[in-house]
C-alpha positions as CSV (number, residue, x, y, z in Angstrom):
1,X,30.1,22.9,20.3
2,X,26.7,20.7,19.9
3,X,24.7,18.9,21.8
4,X,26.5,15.7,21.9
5,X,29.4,16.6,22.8
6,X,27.8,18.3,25.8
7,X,28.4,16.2,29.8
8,X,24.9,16.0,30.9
9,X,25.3,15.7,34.5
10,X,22.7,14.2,38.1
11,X,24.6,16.8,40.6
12,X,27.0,19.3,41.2
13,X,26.8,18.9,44.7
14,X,28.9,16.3,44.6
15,X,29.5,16.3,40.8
16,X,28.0,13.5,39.1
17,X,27.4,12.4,35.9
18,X,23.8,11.2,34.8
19,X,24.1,7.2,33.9
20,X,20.4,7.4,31.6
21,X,19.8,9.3,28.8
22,X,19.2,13.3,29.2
23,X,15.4,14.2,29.1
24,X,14.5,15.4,26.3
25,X,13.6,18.6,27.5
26,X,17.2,19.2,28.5
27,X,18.0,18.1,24.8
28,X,16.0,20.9,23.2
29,X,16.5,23.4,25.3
30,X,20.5,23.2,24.8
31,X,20.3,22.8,21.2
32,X,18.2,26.2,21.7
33,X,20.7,28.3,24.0
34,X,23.8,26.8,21.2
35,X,22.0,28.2,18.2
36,X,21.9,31.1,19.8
37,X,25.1,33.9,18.4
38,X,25.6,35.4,21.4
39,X,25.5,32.2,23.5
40,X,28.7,31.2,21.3
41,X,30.4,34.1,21.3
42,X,30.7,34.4,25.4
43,X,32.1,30.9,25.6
44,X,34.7,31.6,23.1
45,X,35.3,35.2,24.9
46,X,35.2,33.9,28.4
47,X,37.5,30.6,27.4
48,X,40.1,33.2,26.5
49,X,39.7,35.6,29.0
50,X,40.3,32.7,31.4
51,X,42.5,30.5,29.4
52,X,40.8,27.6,28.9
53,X,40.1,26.9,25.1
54,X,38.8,24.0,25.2
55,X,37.2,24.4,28.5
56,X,37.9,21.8,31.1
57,X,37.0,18.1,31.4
58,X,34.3,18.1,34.3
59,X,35.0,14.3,34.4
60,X,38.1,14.7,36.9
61,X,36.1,16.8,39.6
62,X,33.5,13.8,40.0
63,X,32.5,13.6,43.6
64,X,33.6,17.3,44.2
65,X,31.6,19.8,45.3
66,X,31.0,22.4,42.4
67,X,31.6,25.3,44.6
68,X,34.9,23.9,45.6
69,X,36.3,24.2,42.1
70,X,38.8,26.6,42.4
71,X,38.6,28.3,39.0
72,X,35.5,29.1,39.1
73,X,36.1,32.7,41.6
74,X,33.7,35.9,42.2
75,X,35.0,38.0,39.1
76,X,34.5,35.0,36.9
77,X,31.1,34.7,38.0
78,X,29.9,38.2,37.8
79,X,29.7,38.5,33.4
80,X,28.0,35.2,33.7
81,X,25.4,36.2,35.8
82,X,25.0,38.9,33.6
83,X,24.7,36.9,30.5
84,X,22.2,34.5,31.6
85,X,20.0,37.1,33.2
86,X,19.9,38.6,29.4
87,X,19.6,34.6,28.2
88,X,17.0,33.8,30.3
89,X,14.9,37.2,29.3
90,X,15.7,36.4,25.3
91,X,14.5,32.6,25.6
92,X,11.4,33.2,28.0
93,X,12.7,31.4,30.8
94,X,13.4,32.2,34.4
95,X,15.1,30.6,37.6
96,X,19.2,30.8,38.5
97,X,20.6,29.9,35.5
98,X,24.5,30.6,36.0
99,X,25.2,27.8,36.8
100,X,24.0,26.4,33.8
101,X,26.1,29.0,31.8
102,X,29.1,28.0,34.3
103,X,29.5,25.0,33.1
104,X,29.1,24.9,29.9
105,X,31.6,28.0,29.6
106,X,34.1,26.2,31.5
107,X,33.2,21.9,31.2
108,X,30.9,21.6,28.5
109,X,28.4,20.3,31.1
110,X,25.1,20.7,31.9
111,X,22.7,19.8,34.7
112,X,19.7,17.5,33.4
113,X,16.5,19.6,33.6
114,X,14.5,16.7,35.2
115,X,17.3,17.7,38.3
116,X,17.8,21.4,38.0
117,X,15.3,23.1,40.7
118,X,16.0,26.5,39.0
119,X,14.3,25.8,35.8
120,X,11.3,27.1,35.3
121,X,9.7,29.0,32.4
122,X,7.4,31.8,34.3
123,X,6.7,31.6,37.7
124,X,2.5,30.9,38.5
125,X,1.3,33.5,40.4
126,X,-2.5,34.3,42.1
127,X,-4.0,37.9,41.2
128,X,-6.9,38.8,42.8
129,X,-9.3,41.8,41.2
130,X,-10.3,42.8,38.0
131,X,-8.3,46.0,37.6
132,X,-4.9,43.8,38.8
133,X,-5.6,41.2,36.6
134,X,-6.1,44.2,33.8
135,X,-2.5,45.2,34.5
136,X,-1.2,42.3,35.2
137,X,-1.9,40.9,31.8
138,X,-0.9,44.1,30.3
139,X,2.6,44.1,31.3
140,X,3.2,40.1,31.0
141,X,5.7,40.4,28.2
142,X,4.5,36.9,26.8
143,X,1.1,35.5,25.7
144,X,-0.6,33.8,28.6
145,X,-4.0,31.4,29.6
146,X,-5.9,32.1,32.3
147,X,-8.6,30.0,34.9
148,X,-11.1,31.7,36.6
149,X,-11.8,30.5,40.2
150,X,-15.2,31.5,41.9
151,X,-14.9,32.8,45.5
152,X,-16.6,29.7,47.1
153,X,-14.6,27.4,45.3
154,X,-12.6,25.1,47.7
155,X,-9.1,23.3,47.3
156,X,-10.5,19.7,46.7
157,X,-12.8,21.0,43.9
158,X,-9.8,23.0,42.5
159,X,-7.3,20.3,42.2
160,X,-9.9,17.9,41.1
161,X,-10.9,20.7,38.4
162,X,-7.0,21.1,37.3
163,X,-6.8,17.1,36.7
164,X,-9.7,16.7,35.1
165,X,-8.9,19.0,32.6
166,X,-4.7,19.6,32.6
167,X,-4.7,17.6,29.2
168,X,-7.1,20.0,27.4
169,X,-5.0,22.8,29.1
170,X,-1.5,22.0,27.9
171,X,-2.4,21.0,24.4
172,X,-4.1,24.7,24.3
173,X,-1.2,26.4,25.6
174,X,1.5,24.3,23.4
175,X,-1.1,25.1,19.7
176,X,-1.3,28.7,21.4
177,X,1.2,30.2,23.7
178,X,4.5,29.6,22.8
179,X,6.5,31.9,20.3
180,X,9.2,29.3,20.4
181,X,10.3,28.7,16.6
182,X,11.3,25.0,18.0
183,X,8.0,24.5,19.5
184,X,6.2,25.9,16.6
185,X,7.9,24.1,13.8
186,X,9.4,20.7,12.6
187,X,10.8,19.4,16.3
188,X,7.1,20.6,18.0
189,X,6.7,16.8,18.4
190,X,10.4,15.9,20.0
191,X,9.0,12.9,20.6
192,X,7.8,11.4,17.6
193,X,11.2,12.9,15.8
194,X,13.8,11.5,18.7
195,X,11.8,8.0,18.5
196,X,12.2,8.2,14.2
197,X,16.2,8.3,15.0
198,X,15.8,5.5,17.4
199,X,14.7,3.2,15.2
200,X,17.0,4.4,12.5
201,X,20.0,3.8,14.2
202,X,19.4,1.5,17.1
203,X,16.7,-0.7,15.3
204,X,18.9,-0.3,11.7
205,X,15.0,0.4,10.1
206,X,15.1,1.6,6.5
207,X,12.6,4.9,6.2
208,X,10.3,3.0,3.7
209,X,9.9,0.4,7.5
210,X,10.0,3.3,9.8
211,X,7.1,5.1,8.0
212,X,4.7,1.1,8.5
213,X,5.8,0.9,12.1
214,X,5.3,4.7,12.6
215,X,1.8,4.2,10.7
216,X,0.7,1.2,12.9
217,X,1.3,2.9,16.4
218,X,-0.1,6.4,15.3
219,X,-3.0,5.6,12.8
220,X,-4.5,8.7,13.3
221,X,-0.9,10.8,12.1
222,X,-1.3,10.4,8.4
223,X,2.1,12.3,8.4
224,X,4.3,9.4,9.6
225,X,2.6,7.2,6.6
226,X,4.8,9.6,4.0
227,X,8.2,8.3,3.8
228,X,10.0,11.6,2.2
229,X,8.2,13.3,5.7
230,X,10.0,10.6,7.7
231,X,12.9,11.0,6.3
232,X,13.3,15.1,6.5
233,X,12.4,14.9,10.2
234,X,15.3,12.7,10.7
235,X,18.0,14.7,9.3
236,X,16.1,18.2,10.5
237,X,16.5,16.5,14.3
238,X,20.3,15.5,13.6
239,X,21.2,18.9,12.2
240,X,19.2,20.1,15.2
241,X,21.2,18.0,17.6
242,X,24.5,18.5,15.9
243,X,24.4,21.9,14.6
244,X,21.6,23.7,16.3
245,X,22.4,27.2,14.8
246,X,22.3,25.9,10.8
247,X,19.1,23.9,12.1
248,X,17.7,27.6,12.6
249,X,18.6,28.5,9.0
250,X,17.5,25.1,7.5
C-alpha cells in the first residue's frame, strides 16, 4: 500500500471522491501513518479477519451514505477504534480518527484533511493561574509555546495581537516544537520538494533547469542552486510517497 494508490475522498456523507489534488497535509500525514509497522500489520489482519484482501473498491458506493455500508458492523468497528486511539497517541494527533482507519482498512480511502472536522493535532485550551499552568505544562506529554495575556487585555487587542504576529509564531513552533522526523528532516519543506516533482514530471525540466528556476524564485535558498541537492529531494519525496516505510530507513 502507498500513497498513490490511496482514494482521497470530499465526503462520506454521501461518498464522494475529491475532483482536485489532495492537500498536502493529507499527503504527508498518510505517507506517515503507512510507514508506520503496526499501521500495516492491522490492515493485513483486519482484511483477513473480514475477508477482504484487497479491501474493497469505495468507487461503487459513491453517493451512499458511509454508515449505510453494510460491512462495516459494530464488532468490526470496535478493534479499530482501539487502534487509532493508540495511532493517534503514537503520531501526536487527536480528534475521531476511525473513520480514517475504516477506510483505509476496508477501501483504501481517505478523507482529505482540508474536509475532515476531526483532525486536529492538540486541542487549544485556556489555563488560568500559575500553579495550573505549572501542572499543566508538566503533564503535556509534548513540547509546547505559550502567550501570556494580561487581565485587562480585551478581544480586539487579542486577535489583532495573534495576526500581527501568527507568522513569527508558527515558524517558532515548526524550528522548535515538533518531534516529527518528517517535519524535522528532508520533506520539512513539502512544499518546495512537491513543487521540485512538479516541474520534473509535468514541466519535463532536467535537474541542472530545475535548480536555475528553483534559484530565481527563491534567491535567498542557496540550497535549490545545488543540483545533486535537487536531485536527492526528488527521489527522497518519491520514495516518500511510494514507499513511506523505506523513506524512514533512507
Amino acid at each position: 500500500m502507498n500513497v498513490k494508490g490511496i482514494t482521497i475522498l470530499k465526503s462520506i456523507n454521501p461518498i464522494t471522491l475529491l475532483d482536485t489534488p489532495p492537500s498536502k497535509k493529507t499527503t504527508l500525514l498518510l505517507a506517515m501513518i503507512l510507514q508506520e509497522p503496526q499501521m500495516l500489520t492491522f490492515i493485513e489482519t483486519m482484511r483477513q479477519h473480514t475477508k477482504f484482501p484487497e479491501g474493497t473498491v469505495l468507487k461503487e458506493f459513491v453517493g451512499v451514505n458511509f454508515s449505510e455500508i453494510s460491512l462495516l458492523n459494530e464488532v468490526i468497528l470496535i478493534p479499530i477504534q482501539m487502534f487509532s486511539d493508540m495511532l493517534c497517541t503514537q503520531l501526536g494527533i487527536t480528534g475521531d480518527f476511525k473513520t480514517q482507519i475504516a477506510l483505509l482498512v476496508f477501501f483504501n480511502a481517505f478523507i482529505d484533511l482540508d474536509y475532515f472536522e476531526g483532525f486536529i493535532t492538540k486541542p487549544v485550551e485556556f489555563v488560568l493561574g500559575k500553579a495550573n499552568i505549572a501542572a499543566a505544562t508538566h503533564n503535556y506529554s509534548n513540547e509546547i509555546g505559550a502567550i501570556f495575556i494580561p487581565y485587562d487585555t480585551n478581544q480586539t487587542q487579542f486577535i489583532k495581537w495573534v495576526k500581527q504576529n501568527w507568522s513569527k509564531i508558527q515558524k517558532q513552533m515548526d524550528d522548535n516544537l515538533t518531534t516529527n522526523p518528517y517535519q524535522l528532516g528532508s520533506f520539512k519543506n513539502i512544499d518546495l520538494s512537491l513543487e521540485i516533482i512538479e516541474l520534473k514530471e509535468k514541466k519535463k525540466m532536467s535537474f541542472s533547469k530545475i535548480a536555475s528556476h528553483l534559484y530565481k524564485k527563491y534567491p535567498n535558498d542557496e540550497r535549490v542552486l545545488n543540483e545533486e541537492w535537487v536531485k536527492k529531494n526528488y527521489y527522497s519525496m518519491k520514495l516518500l510517497l511510494a514507499a513511506p516505510q523505506l523513506a524512514k530507513k533512507a
